[in-house]
N, C-alpha and C positions, 0 to 999 in steps of 0.2 A: 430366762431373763429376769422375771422378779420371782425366784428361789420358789417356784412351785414345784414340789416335791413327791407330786403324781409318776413314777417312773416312765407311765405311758408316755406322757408328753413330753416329760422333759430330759429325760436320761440321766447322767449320771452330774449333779450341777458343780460346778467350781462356782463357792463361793467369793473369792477374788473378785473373777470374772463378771458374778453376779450384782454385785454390789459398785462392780465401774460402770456397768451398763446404766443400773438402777440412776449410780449419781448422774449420769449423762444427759436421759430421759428426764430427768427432774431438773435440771441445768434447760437442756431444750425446751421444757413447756414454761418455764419461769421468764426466759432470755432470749430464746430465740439460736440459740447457739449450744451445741453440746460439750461445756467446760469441763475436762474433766483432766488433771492433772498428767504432763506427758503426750496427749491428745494433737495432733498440726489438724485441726477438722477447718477446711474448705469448703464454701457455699455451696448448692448446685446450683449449675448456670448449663443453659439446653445447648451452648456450642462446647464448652469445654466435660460435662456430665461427671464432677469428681464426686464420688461416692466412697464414705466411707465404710471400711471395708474392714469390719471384728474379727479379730481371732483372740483365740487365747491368751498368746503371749504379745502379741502386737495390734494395734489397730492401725491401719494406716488409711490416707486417702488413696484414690486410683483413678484417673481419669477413664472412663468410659469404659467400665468392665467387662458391659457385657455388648460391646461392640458388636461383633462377630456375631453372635444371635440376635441381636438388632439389623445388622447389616443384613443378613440371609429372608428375615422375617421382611424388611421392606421388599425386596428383591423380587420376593415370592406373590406378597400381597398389595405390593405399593403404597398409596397411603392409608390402607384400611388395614395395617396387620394384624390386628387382634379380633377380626372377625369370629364369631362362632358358627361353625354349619351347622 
């Protein structure tokens, strides 16, 4: 994410990628907002949960990604899901 060039950690980097991220991160802690040319970035709000969602060639929002393993994890543990045994 900031072009650290340790293989271990960070595999093989796209500079591209690196530097849209970078501006994003620097846009968000400036603004409040990650402006980043091309970008549709939506708030997160705990009914609708849009997160945005990097990839390489696209970033996009997505409302509630990770549903399904949210949904399973209440199911399981109620309102304590993140317990540790």
């Amino acid at each position: 994410m900031f072009n650290n060039e340790d293989p271990l950690y960070a595999g093989e980097i796209d500079p591209e990628a690196a530097a849209k991220v970078q501006e994003a991160w620097v846009s968000f802690a400036k603004t409040g907002v990650p402006l980043v040319n091309g970008i549709d970035w939506k708030p997160y709000h705990s009914d609708t949960r849009e997160t945005l969602v990097i990839g390489k060639d696209e970033w996009t929002c997505v409302q509630d990604p990770s549903k399904t393993p949210r949904e399973l994890l209440e199911k399981a543990f109620g309102d304590n899901p993140y317990r540790v045994w």
